[in-house]
C-alpha positions as CSV (number, residue, x, y, z in Angstrom):
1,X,67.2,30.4,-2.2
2,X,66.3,34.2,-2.8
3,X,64.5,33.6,-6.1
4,X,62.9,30.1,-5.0
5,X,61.3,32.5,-2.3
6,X,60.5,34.7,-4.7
7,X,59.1,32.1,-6.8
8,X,56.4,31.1,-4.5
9,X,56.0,34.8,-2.7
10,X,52.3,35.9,-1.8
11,X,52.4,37.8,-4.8
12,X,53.0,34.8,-7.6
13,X,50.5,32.5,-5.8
14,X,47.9,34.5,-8.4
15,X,50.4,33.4,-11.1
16,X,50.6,29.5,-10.0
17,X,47.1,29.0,-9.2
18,X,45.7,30.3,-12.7
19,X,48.2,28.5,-14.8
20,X,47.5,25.2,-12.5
21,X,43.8,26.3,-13.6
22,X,44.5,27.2,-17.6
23,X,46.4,23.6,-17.5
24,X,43.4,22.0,-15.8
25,X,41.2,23.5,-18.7
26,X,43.2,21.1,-21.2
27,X,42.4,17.9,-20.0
28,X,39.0,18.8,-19.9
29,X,37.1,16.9,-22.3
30,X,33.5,18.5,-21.9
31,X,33.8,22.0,-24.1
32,X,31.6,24.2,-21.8
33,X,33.4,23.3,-18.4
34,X,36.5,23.4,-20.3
35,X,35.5,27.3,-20.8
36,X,34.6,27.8,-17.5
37,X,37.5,27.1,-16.0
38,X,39.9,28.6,-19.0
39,X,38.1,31.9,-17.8
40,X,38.7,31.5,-14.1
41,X,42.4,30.7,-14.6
42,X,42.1,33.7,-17.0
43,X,40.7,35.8,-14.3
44,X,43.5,35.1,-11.6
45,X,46.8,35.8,-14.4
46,X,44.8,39.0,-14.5
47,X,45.0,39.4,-10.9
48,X,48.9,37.9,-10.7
49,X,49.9,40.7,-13.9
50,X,48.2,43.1,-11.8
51,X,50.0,42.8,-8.4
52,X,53.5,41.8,-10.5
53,X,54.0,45.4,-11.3
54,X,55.6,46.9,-14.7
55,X,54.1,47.5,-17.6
56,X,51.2,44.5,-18.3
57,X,48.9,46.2,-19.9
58,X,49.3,44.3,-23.2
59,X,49.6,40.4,-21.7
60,X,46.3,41.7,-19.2
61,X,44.4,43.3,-22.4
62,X,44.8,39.6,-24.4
63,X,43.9,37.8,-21.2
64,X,40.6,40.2,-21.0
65,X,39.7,39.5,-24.8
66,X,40.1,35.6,-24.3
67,X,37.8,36.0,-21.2
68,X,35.4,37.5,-23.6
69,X,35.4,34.7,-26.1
70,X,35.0,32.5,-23.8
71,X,32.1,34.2,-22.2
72,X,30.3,34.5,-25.2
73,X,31.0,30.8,-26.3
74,X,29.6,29.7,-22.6
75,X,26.6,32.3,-23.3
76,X,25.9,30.2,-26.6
77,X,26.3,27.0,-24.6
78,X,24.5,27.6,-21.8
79,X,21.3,28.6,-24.1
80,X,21.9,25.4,-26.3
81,X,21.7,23.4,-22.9
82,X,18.5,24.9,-21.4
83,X,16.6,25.0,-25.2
84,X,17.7,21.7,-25.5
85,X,15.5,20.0,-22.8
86,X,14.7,15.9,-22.3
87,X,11.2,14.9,-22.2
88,X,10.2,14.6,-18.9
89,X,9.1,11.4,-19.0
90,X,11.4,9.5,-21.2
91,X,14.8,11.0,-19.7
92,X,15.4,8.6,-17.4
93,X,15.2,5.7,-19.8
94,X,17.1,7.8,-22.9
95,X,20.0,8.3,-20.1
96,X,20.3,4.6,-19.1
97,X,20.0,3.2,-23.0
98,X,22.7,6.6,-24.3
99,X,24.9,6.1,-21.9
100,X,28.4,8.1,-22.6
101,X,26.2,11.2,-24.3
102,X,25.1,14.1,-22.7
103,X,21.8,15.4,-22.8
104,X,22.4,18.0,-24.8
105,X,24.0,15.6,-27.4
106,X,20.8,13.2,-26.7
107,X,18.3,16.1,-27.4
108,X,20.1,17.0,-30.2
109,X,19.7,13.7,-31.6
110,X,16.2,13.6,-31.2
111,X,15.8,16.6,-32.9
112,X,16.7,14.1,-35.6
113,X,13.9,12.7,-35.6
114,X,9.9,12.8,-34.0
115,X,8.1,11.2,-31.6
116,X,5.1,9.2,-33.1
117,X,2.1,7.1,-31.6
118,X,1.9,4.0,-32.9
119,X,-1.7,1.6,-32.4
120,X,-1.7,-2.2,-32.1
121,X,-1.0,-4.2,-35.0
122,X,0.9,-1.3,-36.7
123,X,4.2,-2.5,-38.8
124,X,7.5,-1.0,-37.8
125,X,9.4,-3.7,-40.4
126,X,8.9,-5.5,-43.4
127,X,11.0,-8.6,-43.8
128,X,12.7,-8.1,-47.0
129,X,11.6,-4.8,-47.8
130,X,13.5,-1.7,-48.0
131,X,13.1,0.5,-44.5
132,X,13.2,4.0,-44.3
133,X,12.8,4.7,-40.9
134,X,14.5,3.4,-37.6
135,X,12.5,3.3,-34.5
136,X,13.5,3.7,-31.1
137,X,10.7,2.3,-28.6
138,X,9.7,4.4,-25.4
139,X,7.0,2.2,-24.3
140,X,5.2,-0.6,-25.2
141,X,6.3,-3.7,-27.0
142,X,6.7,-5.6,-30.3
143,X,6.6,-9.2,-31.8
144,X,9.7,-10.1,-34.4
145,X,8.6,-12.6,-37.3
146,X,11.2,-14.4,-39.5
147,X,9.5,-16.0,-42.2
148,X,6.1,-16.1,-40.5
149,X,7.6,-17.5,-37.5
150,X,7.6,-14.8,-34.0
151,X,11.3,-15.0,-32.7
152,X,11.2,-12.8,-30.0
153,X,10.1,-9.2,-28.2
154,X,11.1,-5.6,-28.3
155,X,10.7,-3.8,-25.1
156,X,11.2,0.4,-24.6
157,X,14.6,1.0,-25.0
158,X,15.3,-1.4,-27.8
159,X,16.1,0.1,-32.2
160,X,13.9,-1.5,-34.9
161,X,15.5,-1.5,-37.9
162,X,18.9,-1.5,-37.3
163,X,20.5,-3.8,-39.5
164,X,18.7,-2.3,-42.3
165,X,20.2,1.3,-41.2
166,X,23.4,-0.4,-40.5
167,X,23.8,-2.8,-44.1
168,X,21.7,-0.3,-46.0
169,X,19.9,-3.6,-46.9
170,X,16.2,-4.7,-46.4
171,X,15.1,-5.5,-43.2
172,X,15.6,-8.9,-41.8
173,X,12.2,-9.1,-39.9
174,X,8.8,-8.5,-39.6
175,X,8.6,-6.3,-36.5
176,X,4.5,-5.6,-35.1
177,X,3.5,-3.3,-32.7
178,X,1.7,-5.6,-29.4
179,X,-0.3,-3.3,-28.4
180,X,0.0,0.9,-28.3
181,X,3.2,2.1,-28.5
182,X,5.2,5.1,-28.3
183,X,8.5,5.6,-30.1
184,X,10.9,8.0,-32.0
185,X,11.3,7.5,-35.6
186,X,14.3,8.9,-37.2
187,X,14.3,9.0,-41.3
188,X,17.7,6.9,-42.2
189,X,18.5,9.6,-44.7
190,X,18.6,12.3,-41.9
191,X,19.8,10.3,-39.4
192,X,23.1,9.8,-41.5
193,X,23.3,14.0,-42.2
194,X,23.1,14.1,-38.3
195,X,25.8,11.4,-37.9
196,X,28.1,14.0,-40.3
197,X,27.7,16.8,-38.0
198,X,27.9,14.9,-34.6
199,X,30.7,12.0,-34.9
200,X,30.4,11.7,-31.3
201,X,27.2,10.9,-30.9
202,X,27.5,9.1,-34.2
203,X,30.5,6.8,-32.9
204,X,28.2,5.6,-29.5
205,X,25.4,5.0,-31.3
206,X,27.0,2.9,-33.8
207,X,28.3,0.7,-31.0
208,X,25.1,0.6,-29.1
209,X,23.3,-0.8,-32.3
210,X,26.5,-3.0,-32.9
211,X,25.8,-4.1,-29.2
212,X,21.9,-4.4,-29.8
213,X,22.3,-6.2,-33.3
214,X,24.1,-9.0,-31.8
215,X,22.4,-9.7,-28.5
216,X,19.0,-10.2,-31.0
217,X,21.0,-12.4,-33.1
218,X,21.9,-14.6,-30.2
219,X,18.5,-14.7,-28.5
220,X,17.0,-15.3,-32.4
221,X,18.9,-18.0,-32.8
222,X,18.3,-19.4,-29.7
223,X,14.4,-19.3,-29.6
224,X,14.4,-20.9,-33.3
225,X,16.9,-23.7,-32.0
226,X,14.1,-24.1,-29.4
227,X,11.2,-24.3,-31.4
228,X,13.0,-26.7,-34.0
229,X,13.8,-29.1,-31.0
């Protein structure tokens, strides 16, 4: 009984919270809140060395130098997060379409590529020619055409040129801007670098054109069954 007491005496309540903390900091999956809470547990074994009394110097010196680390990592964070800012006006619409990434991880992908302008009448896609680019449309809309034949629309929040980026084949479809638009064109080529750095970011996108790619398939298919009948 004497050393459950002491156990949980005023004293080691330092000791349990911060490892309860440091513990905590593991499961976290997000890196900077991760840090923030390694260095609060951190902070309060400091504080439970401190009131434990011997000799602690060494475990509370190693405790201060990971609290360091830590800081500056969160320092470097922090900084990424603020210079790394969503347009104002096409956040809202980047967070509902990149759902799962962070927008730090979002404006670090669209550092990939550039916003453009794009006037009516102007060809995202070729059918059957090779595509370089992959757009992402932020407003205004497009016409599909297979083999001279319009199949369906593109509204904001919808890839062009996806199944050219994703079979590294020539694109299936003549894709025509209806109108002004506004979009973000990302050069295949360093799109894929990006991809090797971020395999996060990499692995949602993937799905989300995976996702995109076969819900134009089926409403494709269903307009040309339409106009045949």
């Amino acid at each position: 009984m004497d050393d459950l007491a002491t156990m949980f005496s005023f004293n080691n309540w330092f000791g349990h919270f911060s490892y309860v903390l440091i513990a905590i900091s593991y499961w976290l999956s997000d890196i900077f809140w991760l840090r923030v809470v390694a260095v609060v547990g951190l902070s309060f074994e400091i504080l439970y060395f401190w009131h434990s009394g011997g000799d602690l110097r060494t475990g509370i010196g190693w405790d201060i130098i990971f609290i360091l680390i830590n800081l500056y990592q969160l320092y470097r964070l922090l900084k990424d997060r603020l210079s790394l800012r969503l347009p104002e006006g096409d956040r809202e619409l980047l967070r509902s379409v990149l759902t799962g990434l962070d927008d730090s991880q979002i404006a670090r992908l669209l550092n990939a590529g550039k916003f453009v302008d794009l006037a009516d009448g102007t060809r995202l896609a070729e059918e059957n020619e090779a595509l370089e680019r992959i757009f992402f449309i932020c407003s205004g809309r497009a016409g599909v055409m297979i083999g001279g034949r319009e199949v369906s629309h593109l509204e904001k929040g919808s890839f062009v040129g996806e199944v050219a980026f994703l079979t590294d084949k020539p694109a299936t479809a003549t894709v025509i801007a209806e109108g002004d638009m506004r979009a973000i064109a990302f050069d295949s080529r360093t799109l894929r670098q990006f991809f090797d750095k971020e395999t996060e970011v990499a692995g949602l996108i993937y799905r989300l054109l995976g996702r995109e790619l076969a819900n134009k398939i089926k409403v494709s298919n269903r307009l040309l069954a339409t106009a045949e009948a």
